[in-house]
Structures are given as C-alpha cells and as structure tokens.
Backbone as a printed PyTorch tensor [residue, N CA C, xyz], in Angstrom:
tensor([[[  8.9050,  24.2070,   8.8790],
         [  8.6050,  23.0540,   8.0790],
         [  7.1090,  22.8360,   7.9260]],

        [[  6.9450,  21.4150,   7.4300],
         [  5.3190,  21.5010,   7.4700],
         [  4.3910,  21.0440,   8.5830]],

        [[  5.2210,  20.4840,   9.2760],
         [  4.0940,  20.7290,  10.8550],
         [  3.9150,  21.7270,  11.4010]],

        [[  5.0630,  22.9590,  10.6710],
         [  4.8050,  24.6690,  11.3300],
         [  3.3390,  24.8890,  10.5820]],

        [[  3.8090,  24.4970,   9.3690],
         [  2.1670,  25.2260,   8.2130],
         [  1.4140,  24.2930,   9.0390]],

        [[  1.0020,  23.1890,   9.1050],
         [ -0.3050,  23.0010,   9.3130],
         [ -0.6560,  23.0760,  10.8990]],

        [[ -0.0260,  23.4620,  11.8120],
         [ -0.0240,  24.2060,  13.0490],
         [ -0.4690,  25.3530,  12.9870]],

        [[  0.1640,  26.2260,  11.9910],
         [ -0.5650,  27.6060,  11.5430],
         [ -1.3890,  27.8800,  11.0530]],

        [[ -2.1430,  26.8350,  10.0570],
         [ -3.0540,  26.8710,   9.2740],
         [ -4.6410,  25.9860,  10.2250]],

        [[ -4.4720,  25.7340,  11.1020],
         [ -5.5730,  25.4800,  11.8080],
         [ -5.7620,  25.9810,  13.0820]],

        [[ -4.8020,  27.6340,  13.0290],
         [ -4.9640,  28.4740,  14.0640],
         [ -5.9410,  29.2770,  13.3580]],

        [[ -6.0420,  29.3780,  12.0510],
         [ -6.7520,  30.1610,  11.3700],
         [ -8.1410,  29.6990,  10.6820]],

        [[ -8.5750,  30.7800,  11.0530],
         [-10.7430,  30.3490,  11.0840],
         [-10.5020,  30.5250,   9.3220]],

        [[-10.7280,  31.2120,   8.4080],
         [-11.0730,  30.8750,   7.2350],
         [-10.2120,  30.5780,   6.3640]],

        [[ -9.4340,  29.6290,   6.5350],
         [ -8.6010,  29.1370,   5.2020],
         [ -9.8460,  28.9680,   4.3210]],

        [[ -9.1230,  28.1630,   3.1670],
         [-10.2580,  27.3580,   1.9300],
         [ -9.7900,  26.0480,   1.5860]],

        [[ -9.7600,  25.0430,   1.4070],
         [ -9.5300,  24.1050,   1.4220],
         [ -8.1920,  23.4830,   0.4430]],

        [[ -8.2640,  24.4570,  -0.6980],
         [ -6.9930,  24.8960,  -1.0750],
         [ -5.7400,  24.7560,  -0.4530]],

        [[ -5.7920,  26.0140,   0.6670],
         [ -4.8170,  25.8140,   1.6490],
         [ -4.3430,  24.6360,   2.0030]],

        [[ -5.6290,  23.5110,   2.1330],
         [ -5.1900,  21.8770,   2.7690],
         [ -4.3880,  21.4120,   1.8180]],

        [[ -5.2470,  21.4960,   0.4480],
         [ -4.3240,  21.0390,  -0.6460],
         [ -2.9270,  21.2570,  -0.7770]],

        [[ -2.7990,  22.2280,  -0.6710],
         [ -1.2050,  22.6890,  -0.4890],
         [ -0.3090,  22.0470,   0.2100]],

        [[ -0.8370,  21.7510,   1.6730],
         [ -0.5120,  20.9340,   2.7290],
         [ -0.3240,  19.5370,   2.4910]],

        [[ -0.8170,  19.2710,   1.5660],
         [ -0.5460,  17.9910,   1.1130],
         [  0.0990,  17.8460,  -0.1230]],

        [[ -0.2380,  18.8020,  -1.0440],
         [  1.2390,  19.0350,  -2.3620],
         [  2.7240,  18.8260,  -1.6380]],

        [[  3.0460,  19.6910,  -0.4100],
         [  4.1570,  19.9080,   0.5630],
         [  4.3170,  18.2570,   1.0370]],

        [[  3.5320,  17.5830,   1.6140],
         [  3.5570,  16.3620,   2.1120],
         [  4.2900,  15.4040,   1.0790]],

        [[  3.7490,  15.1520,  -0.1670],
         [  3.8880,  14.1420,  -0.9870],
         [  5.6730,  14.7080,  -1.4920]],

        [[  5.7750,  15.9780,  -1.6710],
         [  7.3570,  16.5260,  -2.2740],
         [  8.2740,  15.8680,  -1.4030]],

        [[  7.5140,  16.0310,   0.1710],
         [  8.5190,  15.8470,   1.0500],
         [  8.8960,  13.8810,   0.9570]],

        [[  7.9140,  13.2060,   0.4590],
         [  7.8990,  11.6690,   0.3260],
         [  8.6510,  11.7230,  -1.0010]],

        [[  9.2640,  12.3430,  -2.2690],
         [  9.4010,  12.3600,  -3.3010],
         [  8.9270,  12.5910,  -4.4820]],

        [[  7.6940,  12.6190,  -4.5990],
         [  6.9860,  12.8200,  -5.0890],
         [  7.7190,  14.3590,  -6.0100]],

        [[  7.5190,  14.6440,  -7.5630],
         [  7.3340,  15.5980,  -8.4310],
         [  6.0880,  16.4060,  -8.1830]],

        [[  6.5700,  17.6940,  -7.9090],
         [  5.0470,  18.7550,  -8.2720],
         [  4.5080,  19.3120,  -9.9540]],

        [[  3.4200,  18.6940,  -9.9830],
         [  3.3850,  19.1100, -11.3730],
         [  3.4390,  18.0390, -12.5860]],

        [[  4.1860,  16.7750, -12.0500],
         [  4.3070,  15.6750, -13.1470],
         [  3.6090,  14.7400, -12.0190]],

        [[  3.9580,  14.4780, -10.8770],
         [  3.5490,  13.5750,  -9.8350],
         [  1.9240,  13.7760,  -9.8200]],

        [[  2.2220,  15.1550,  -9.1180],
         [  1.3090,  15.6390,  -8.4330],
         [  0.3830,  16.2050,  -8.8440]],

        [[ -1.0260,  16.0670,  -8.8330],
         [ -1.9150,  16.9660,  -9.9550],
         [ -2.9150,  17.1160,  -8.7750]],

        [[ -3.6760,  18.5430,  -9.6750],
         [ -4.5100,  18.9590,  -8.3010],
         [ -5.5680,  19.1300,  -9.3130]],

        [[ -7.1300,  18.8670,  -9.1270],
         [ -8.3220,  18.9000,  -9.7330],
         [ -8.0440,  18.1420, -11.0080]],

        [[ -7.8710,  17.2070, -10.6920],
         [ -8.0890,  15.8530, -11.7660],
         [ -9.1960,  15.4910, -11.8800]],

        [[-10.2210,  16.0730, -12.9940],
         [-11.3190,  15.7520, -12.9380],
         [-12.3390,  15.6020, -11.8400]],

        [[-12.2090,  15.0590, -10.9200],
         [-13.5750,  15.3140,  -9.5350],
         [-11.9850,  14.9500,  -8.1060]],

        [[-11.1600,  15.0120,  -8.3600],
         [-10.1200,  14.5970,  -7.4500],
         [ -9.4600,  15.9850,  -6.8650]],

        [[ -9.5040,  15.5610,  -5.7580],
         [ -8.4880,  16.8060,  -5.4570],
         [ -7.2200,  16.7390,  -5.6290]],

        [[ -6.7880,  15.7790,  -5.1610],
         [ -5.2740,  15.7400,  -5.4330],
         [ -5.0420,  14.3650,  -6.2270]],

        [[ -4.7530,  14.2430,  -7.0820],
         [ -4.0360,  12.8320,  -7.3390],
         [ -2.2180,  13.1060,  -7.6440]],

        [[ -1.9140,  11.3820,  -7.3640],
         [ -0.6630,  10.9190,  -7.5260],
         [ -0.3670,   9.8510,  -8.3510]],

        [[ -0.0610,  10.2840,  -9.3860],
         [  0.3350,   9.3290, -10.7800],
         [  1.6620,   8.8780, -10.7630]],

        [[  2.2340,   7.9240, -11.1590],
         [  3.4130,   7.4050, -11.4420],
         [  3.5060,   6.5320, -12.7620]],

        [[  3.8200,   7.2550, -13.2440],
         [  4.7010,   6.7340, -15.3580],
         [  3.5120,   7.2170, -15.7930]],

        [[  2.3590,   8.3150, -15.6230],
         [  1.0550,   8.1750, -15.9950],
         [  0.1240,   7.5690, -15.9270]],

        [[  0.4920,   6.7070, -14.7630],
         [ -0.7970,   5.5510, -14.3280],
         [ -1.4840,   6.5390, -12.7100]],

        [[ -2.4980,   6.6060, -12.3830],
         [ -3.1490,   7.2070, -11.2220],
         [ -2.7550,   5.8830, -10.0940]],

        [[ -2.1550,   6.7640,  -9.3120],
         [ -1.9290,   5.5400,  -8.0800],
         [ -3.1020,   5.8700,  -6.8890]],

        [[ -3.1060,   7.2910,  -6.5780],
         [ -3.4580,   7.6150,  -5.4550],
         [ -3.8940,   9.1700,  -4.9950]],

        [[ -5.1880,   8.6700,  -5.0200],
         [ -6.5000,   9.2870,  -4.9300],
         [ -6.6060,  10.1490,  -3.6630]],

        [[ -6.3450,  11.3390,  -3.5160],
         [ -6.6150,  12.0270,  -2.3110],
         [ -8.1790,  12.8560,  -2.0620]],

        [[ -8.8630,  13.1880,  -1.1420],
         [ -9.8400,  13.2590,  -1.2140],
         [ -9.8570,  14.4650,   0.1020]],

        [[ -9.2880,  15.6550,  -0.3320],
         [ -8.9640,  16.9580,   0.4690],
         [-10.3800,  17.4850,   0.6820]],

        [[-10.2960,  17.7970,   2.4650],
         [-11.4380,  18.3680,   3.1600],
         [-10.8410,  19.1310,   4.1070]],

        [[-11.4030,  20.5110,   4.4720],
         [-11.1060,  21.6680,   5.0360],
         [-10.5520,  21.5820,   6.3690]],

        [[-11.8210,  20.7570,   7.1330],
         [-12.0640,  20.2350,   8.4400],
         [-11.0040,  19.6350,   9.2130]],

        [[-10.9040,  20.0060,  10.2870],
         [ -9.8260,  19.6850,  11.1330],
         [-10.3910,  18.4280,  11.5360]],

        [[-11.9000,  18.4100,  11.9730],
         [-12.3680,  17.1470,  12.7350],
         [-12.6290,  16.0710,  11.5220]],

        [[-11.9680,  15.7060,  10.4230],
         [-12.2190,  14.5580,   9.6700],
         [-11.7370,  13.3940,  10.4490]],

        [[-12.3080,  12.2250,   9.8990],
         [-12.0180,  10.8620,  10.7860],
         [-12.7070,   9.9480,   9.6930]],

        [[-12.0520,   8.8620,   9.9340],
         [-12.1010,   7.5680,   8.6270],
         [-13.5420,   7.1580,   8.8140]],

        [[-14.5780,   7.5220,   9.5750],
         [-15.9430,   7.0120,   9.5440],
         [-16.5990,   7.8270,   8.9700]],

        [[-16.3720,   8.6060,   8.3250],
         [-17.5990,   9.8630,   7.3740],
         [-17.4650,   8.7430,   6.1610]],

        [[-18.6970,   8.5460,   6.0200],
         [-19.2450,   7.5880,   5.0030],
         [-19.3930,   8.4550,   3.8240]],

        [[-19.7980,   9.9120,   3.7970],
         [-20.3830,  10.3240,   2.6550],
         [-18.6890,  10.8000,   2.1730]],

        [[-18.0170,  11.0790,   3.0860],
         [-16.2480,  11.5990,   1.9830],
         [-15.3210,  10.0040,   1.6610]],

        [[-15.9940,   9.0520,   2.2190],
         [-15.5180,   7.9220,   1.8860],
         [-16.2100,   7.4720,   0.5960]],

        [[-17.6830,   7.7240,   0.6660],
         [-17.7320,   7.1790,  -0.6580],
         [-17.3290,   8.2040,  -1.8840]],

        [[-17.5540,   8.7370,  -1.6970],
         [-16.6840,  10.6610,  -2.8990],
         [-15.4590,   9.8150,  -3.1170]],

        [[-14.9600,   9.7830,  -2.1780],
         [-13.4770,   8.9990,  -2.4500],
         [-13.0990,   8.2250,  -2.8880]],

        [[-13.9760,   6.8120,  -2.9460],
         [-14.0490,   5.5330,  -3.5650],
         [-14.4740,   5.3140,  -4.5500]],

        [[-15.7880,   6.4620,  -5.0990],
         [-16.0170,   6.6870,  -6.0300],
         [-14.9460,   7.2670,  -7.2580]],

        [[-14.0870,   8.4460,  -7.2660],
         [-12.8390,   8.7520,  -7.9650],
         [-12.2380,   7.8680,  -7.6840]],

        [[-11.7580,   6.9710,  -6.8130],
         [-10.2700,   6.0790,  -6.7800],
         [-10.7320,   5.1560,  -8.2150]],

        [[-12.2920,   4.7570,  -8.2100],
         [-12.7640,   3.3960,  -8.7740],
         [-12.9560,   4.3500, -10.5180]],

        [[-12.8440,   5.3360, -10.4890],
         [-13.4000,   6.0180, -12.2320],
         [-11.6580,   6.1800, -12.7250]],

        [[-10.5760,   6.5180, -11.5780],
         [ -9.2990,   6.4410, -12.1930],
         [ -8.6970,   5.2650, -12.1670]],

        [[ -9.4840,   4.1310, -11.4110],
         [ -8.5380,   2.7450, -11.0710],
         [ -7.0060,   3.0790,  -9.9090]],

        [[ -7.8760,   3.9520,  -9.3930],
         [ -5.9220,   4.0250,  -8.7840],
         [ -6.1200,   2.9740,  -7.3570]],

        [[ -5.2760,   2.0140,  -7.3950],
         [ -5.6110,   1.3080,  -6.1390],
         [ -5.3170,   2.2340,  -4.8210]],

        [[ -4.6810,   3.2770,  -3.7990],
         [ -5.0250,   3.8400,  -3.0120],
         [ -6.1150,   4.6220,  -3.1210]],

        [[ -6.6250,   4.9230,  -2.1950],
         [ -7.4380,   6.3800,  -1.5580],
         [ -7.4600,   6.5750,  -0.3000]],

        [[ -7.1060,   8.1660,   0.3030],
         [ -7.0340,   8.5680,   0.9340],
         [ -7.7180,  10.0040,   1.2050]],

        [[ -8.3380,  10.0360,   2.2100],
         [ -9.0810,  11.0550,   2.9560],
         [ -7.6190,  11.7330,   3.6710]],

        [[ -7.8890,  13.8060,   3.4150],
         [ -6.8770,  13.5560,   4.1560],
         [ -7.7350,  15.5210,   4.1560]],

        [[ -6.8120,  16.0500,   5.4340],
         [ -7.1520,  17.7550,   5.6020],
         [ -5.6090,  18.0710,   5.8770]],

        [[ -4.8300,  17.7190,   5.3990],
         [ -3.8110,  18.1210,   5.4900],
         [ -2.5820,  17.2670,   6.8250]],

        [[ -3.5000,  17.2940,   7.5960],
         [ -2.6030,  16.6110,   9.0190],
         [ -2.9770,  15.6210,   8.9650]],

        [[ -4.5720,  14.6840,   9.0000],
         [ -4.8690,  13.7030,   9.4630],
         [ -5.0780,  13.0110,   8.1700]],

        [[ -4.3140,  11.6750,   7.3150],
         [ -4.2700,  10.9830,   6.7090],
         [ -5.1230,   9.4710,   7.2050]],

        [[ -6.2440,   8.9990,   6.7590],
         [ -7.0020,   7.6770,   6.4470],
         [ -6.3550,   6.9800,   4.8490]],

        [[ -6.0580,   6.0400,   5.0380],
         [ -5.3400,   5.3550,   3.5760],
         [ -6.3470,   3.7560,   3.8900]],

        [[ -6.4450,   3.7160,   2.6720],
         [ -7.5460,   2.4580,   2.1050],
         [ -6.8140,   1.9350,   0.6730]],

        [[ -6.6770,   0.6460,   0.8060],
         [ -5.7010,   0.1030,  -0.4720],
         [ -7.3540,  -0.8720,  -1.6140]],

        [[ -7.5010,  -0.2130,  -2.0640],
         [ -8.5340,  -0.6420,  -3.3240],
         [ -8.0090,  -2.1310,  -3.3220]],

        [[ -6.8440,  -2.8050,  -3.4480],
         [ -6.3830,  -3.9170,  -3.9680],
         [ -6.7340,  -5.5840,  -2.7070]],

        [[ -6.9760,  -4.6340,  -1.6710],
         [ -7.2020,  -5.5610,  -0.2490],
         [ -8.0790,  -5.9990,  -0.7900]],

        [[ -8.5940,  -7.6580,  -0.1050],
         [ -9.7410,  -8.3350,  -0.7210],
         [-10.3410,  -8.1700,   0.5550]],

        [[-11.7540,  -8.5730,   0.2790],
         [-13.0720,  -8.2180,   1.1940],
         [-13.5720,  -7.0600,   0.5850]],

        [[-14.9620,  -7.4180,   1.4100],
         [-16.0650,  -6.2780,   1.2250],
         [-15.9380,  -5.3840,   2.0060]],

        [[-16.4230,  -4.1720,   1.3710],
         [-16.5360,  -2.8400,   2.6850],
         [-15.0620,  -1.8190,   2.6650]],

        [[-15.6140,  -1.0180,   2.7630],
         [-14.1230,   0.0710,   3.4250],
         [-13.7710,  -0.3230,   4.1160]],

        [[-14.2020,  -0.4360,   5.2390],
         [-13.2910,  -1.2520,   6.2850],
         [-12.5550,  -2.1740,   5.8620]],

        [[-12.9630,  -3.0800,   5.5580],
         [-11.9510,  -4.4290,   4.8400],
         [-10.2950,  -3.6690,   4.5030]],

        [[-10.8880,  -2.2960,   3.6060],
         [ -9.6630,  -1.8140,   3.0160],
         [ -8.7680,  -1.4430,   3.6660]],

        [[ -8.6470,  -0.6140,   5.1120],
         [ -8.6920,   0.3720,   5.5330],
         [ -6.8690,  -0.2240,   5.9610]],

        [[ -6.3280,   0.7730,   5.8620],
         [ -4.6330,   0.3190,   5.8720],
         [ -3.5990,   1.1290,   7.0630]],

        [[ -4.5380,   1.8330,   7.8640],
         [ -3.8870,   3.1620,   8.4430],
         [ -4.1560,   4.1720,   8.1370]],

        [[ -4.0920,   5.5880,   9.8810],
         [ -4.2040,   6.3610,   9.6030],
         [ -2.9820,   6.9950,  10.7610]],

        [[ -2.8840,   8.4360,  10.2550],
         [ -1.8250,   9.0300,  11.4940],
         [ -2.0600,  10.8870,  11.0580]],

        [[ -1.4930,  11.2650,  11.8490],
         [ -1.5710,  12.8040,  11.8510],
         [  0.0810,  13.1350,  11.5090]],

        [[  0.0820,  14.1190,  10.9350],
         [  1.1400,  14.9480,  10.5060],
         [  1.9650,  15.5230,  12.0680]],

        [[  0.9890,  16.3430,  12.5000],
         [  1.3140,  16.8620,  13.8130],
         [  1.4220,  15.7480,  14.6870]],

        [[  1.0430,  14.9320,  14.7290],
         [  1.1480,  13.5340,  16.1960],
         [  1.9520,  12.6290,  15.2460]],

        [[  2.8600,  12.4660,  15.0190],
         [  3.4010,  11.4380,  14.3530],
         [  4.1340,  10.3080,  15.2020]],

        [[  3.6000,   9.0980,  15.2160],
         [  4.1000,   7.9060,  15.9770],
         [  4.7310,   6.9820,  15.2160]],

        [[  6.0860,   5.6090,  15.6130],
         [  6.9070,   5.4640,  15.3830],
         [  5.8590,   4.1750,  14.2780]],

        [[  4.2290,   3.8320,  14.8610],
         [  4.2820,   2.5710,  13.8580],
         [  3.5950,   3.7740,  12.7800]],

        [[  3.2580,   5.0420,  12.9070],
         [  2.4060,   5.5390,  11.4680],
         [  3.6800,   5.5260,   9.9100]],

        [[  4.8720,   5.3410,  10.5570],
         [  5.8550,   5.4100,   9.2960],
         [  5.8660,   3.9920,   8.4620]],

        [[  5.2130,   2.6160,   8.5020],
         [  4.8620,   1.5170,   7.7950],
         [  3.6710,   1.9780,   6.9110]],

        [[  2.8410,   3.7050,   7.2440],
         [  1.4960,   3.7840,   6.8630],
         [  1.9410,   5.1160,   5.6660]],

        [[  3.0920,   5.5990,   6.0590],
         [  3.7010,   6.3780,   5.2870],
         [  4.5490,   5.7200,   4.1470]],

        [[  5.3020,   4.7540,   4.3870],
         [  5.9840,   4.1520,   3.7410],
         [  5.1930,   3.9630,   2.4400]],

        [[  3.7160,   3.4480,   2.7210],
         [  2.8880,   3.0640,   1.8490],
         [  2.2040,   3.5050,   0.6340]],

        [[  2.3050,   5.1070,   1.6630],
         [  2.2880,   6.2330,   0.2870],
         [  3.4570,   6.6290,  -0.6610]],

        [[  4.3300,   6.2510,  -0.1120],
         [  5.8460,   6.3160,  -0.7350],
         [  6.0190,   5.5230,  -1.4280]],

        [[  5.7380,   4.4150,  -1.8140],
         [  6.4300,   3.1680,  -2.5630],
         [  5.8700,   3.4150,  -4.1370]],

        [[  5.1960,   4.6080,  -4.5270],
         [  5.4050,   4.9940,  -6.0600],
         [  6.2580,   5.8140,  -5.9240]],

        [[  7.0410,   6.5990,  -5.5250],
         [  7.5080,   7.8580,  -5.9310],
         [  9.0280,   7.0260,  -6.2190]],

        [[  9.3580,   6.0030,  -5.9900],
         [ 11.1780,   5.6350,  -6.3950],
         [ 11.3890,   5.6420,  -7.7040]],

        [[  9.8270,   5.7220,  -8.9300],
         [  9.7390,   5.2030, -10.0210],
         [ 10.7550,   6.1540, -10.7280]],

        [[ 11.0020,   5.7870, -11.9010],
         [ 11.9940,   6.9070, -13.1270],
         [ 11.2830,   7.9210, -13.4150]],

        [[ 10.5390,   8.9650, -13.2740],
         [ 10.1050,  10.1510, -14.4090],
         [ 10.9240,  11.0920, -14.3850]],

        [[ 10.4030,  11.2360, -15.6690],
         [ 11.7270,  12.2680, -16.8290],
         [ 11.5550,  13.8480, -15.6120]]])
C-alpha cells in the first residue's frame, strides 16, 4: 500500500521530487479524490492542486525532503503565495508522508493563526483523522 511506497521511497537517496508527487496523487485517490479531473499536477507554479466542480480547493506545495516541518517560512510562503493567486482556501506543505494543512479561510493574522494540523502518513494517530477528514470534505462533490 502506500505506507509501503513511502517507506520505500525514503530508503532511497535520489528520488526527485516527482516521486513525492506521486505519493501524494496515491494519497488524495485513496481520500476520493479523481486522478486527472481532481487532481492536477504543475498547475501553473503548484505542484499539486485539488479542484472540485473546477474551483481550486487545495494547494499542495510538494518538497523532496524527508525533514520538512510547518516552520520553513520560505516553503510556507511559496505556498501561500499559489493558494492566494488560485484563491483555494487550503494549503498544504507536504513530502509525501508528512502533511502541514493551513485553512486560508481561518481569521487572524499569520500562518500560524491558520495552521489546522499536521500528521505523517507513516505515524498515523487516532486525532490526525479530524486533519484528514479535512482534506476530504471536497472530494463527496458530483464530477462527471
């Protein structure tokens, strides 16, 4: 399954970041998500986005690195920057295992303000599924 791939894929020294992408194409199918109508990969400066009826919901912001963590300011703002040029209220930092989710729509200043949860693919704990859920709640929509 996909905690085998991304177990396997960070035994290995030169993937390309691609690879992550993938890891997360696999992620979103497995939430419902469409490959290909859902799911789009290099959307203009995005790595991954997630559209629903053709509206951009959710902004992924794929990095190679195993050691990512929700305090890198410079892939947070990359990130906030595309969420805010597509309007999609999520963004998320993610390398495949370790998901940071930030809801654009939270009021306050700052990323932080936003910041909604994070969890690992491989470590998965019983409250990160309210943080999953969250990425899920476009995909019930109708597309053809």
């Amino acid at each position: 399954g996909l905690i085998e791939r991304v177990k396997t894929l960070k035994d290995q020294d030169g993937h390309s970041e691609r690879d992550n992408e993938s890891l997360v194409e696999s992620f979103y199918e497995l939430l419902g998500y469409k490959r290909n109508n859902q799911i789009r990969f290099r959307t203009g400066h995005v790595d991954v986005l997630i559209q629903s009826e053709g509206e951009p919901k959710i902004v992924n912001e794929v990095k190679r690195r195993w050691g990512l963590h929700r305090g890198e300011k410079n892939v947070l703002r990359q990130a906030f920057g595309y969420a805010s040029i597509n309007a999609a209220p999520l963004v998320v930092i993610t390398n495949g295992d370790y998901y940071a989710l930030y809801n654009q729509e939270r009021e306050g200043l700052g990323v932080e303000a936003k910041f909604e949860g994070e969890f690992y693919l491989s470590d998965l704990k019983e409250q990160d599924i309210k943080i999953i859920e969250i990425l899920k709640k476009f995909s019930d929509t109708e597309e053809p």
